[in-house]
The first five atom37 places (N, CA, C, CB, O) and aatype in JSON, in Angstrom:
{
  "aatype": [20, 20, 20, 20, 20, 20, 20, 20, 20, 20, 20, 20, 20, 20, 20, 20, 20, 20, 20, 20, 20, 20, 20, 20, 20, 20, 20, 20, 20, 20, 20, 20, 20, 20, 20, 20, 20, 20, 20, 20, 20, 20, 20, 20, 20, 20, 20, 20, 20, 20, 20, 20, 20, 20, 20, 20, 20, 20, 20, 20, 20, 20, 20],
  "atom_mask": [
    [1, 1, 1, 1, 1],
    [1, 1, 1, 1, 1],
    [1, 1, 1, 1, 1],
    [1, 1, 1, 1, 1],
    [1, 1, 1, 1, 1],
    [1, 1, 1, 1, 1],
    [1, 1, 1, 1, 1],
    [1, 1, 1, 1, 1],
    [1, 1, 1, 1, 1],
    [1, 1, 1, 1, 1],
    [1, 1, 1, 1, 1],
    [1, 1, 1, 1, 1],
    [1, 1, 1, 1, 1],
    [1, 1, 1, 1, 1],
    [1, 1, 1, 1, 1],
    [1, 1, 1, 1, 1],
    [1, 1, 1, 1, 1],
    [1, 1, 1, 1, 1],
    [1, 1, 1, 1, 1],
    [1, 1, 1, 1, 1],
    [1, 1, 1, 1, 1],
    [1, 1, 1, 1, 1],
    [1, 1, 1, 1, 1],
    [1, 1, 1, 1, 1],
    [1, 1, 1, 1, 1],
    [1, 1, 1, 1, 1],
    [1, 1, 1, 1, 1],
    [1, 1, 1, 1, 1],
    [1, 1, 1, 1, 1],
    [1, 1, 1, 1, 1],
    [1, 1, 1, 1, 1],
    [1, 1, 1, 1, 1],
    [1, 1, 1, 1, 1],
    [1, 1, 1, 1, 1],
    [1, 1, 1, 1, 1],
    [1, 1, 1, 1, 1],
    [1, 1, 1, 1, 1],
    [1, 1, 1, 1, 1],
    [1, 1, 1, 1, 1],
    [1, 1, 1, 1, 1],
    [1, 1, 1, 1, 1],
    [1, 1, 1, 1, 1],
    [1, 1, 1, 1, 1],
    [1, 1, 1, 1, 1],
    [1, 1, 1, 1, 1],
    [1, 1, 1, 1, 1],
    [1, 1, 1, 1, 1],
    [1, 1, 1, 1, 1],
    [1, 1, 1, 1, 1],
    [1, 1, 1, 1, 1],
    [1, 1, 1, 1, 1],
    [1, 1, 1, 1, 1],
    [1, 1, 1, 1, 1],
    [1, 1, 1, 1, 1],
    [1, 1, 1, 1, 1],
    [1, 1, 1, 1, 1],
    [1, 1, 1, 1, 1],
    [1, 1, 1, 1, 1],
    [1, 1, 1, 1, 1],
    [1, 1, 1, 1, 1],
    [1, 1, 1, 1, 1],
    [1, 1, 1, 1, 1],
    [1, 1, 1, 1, 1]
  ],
  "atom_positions": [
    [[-11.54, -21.79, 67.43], [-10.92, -20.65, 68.05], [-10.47, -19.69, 66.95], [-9.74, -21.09, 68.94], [-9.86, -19.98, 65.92]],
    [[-10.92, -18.41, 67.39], [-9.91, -17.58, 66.19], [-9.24, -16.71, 66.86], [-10.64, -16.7, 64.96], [-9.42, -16.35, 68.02]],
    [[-7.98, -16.19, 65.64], [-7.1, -15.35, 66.39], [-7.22, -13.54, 65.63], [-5.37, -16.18, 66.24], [-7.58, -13.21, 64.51]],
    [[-6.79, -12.77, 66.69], [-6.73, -11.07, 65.57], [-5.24, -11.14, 65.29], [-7.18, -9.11, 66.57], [-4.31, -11.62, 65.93]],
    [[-5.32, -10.32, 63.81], [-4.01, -10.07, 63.57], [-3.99, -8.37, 62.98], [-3.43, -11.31, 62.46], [-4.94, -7.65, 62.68]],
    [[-2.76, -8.15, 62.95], [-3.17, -6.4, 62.99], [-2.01, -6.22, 61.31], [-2.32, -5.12, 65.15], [-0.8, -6.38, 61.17]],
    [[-2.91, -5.89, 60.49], [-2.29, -5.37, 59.05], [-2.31, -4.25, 58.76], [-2.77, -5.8, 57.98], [-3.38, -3.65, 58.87]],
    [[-1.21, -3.64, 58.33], [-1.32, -2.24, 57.27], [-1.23, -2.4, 56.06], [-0.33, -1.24, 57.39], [-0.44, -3.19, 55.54]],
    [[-2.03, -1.68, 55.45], [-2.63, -1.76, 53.73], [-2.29, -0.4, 53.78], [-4.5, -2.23, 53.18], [-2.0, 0.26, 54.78]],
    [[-2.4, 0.08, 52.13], [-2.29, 1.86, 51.84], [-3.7, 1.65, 51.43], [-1.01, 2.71, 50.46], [-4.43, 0.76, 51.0]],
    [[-3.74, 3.08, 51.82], [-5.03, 4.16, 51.72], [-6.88, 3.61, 50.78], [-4.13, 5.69, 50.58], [-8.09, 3.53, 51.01]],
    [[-5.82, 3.36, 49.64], [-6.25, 2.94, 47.87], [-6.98, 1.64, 48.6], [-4.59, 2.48, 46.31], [-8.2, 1.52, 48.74]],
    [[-6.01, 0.71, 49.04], [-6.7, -1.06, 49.12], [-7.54, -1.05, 50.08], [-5.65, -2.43, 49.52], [-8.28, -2.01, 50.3]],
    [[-7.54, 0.09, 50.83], [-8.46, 0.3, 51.86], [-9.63, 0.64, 51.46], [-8.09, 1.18, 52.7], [-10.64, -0.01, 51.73]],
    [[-9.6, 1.82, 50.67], [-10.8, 1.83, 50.03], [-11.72, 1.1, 49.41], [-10.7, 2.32, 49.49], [-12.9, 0.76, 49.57]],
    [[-10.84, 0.95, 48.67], [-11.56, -0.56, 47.62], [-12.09, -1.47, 48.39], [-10.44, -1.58, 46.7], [-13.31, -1.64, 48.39]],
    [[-11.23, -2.21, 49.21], [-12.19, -3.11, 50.1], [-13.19, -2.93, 51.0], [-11.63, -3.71, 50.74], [-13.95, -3.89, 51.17]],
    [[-13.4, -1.86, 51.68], [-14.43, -0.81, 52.08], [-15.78, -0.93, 51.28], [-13.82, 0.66, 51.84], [-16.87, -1.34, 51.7]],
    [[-15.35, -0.36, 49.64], [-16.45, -0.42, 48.89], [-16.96, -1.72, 48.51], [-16.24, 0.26, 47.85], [-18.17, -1.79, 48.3]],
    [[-16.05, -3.06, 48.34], [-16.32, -4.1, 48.14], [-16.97, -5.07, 49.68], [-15.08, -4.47, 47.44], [-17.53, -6.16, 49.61]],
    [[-16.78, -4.54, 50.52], [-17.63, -4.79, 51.69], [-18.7, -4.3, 52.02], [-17.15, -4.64, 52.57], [-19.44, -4.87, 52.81]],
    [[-19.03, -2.93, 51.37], [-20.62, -2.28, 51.25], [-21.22, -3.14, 50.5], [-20.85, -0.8, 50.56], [-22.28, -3.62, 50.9]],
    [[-20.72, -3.48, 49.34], [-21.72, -4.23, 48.28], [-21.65, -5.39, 48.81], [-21.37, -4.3, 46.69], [-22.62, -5.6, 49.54]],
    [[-21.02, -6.12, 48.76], [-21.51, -7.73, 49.71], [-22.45, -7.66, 51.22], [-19.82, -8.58, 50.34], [-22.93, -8.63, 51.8]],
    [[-22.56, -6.1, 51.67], [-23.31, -5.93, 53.09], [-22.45, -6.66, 53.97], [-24.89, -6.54, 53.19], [-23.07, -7.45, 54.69]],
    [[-21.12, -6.64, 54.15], [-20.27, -7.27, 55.19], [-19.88, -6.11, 55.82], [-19.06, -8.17, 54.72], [-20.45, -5.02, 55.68]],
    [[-18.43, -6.41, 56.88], [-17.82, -5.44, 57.38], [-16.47, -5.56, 57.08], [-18.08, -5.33, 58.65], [-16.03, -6.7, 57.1]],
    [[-15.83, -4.8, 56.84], [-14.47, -4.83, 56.25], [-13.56, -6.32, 56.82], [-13.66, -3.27, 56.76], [-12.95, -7.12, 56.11]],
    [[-13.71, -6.35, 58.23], [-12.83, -7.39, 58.82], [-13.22, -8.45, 58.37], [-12.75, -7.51, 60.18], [-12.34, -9.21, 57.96]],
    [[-15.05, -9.05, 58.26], [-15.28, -9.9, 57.99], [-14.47, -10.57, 56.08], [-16.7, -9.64, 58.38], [-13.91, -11.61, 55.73]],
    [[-14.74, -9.64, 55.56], [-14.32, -9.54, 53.96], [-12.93, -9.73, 54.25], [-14.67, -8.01, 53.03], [-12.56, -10.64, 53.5]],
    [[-11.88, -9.31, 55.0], [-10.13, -9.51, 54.99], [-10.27, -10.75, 55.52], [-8.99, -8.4, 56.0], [-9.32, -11.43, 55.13]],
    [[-11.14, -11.5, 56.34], [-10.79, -13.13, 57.15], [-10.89, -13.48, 55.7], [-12.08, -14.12, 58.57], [-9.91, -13.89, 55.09]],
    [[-12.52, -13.26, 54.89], [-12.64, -14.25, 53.71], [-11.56, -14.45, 53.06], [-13.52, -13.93, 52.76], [-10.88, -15.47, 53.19]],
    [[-11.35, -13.68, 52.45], [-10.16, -13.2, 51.65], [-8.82, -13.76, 51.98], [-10.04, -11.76, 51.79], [-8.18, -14.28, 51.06]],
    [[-8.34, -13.72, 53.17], [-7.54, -14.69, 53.76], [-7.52, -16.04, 53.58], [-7.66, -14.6, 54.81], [-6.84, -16.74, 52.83]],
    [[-8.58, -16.38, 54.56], [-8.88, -18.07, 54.18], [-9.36, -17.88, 52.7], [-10.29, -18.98, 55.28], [-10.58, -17.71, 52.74]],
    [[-9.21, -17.87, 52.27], [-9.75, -18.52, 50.44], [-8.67, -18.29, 49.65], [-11.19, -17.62, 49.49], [-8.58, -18.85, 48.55]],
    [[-7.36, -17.13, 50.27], [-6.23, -17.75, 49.64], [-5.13, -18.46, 50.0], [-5.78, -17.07, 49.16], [-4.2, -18.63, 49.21]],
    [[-5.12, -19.06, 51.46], [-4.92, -20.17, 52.07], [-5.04, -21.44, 51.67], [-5.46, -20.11, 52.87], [-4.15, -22.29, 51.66]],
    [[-6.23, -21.55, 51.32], [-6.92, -22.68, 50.61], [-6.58, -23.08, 49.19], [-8.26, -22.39, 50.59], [-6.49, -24.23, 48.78]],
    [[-6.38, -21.69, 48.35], [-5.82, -21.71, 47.1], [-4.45, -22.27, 47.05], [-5.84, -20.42, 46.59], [-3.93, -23.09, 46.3]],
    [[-3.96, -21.5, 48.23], [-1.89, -22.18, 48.19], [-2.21, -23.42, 48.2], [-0.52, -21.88, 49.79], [-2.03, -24.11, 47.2]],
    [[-2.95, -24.12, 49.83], [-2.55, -25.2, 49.84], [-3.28, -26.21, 47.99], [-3.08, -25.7, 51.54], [-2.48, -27.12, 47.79]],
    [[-3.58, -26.21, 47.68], [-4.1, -26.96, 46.45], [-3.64, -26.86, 45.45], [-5.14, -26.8, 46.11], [-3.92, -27.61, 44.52]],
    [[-2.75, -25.84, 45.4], [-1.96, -25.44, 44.62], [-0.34, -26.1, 44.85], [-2.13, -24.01, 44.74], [0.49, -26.02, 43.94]],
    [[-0.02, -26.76, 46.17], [1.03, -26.78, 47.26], [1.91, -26.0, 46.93], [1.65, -27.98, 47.58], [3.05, -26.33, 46.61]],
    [[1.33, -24.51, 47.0], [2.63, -23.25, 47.75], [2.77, -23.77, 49.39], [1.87, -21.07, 47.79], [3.78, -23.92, 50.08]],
    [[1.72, -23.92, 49.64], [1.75, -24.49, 51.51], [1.99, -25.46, 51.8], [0.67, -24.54, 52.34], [1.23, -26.43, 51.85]],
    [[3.44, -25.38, 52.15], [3.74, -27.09, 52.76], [3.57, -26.98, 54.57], [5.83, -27.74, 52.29], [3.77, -25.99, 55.27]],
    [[3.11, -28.4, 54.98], [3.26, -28.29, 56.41], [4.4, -29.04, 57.15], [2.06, -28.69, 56.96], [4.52, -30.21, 56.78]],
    [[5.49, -28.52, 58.4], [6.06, -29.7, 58.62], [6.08, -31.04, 58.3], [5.97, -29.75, 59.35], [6.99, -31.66, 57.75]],
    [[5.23, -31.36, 58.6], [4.77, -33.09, 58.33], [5.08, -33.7, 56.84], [2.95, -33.3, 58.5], [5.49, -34.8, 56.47]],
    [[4.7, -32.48, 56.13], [4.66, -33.13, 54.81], [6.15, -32.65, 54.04], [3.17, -32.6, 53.93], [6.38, -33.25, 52.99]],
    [[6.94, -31.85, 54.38], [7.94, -31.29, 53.99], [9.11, -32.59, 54.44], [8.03, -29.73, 54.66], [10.21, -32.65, 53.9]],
    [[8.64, -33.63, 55.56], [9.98, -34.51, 56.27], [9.09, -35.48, 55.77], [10.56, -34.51, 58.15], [8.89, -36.24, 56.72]],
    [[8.32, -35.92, 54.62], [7.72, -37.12, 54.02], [6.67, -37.82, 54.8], [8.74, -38.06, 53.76], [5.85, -38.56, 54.26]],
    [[6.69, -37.55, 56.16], [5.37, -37.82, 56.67], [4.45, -37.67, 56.47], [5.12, -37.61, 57.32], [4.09, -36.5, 56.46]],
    [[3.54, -38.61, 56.18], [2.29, -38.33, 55.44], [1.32, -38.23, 57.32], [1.75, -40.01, 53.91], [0.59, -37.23, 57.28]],
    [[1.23, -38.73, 58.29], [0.6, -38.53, 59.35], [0.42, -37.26, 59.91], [1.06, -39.2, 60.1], [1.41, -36.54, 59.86]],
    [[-1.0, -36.61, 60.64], [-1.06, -35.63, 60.94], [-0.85, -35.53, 62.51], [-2.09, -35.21, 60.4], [-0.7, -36.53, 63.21]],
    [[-0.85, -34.5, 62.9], [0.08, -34.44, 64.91], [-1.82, -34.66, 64.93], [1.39, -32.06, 66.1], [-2.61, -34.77, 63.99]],
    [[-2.0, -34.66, 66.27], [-3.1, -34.5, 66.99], [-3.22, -33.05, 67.61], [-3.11, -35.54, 67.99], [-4.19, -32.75, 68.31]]
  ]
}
C-alpha cells in the first residue's frame, strides 16, 4: 500500500530535482519517494530510527 504526502520545498530544490529527474528519465514524485526511502533506510542502519518495540527492549515485531 502506499500513502501521498504533500511537501513544500523552495523554488532552488525544486529545480534541481526537476533537473535531476530529467536526467534519470523519472518524474519528480517518483525521484522524492526514492529519495525518501533511501534515507529511511540510511537512519535506520545507522539507528537514528528507533521503533517502539525496540526503544522498550523488545526485540519482537507486532504483526
Amino acid at each position: 500500500m502506499t500513502k501521498r504526502i504533500s511537501v513544500s520545498i523552495p523554488d532552488l530544490t525544486h529545480e534541481k530535482l526537476q533537473i535531476w529527474a530529467d536526467i534519470e528519465g523519472t518524474s519528480l514524485a517518483d525521484l522524492a519517494a526514492y529519495l525518501l526511502r533511501r534515507d529511511v533506510e540510511v537512519a535506520e542502519k545507522e539507528g537514528k530510527l528507533r521503533y517502539p518495540d525496540e526503544t522498550n527492549g523488545n526485540s519482537e515485531s507486532k504483526p
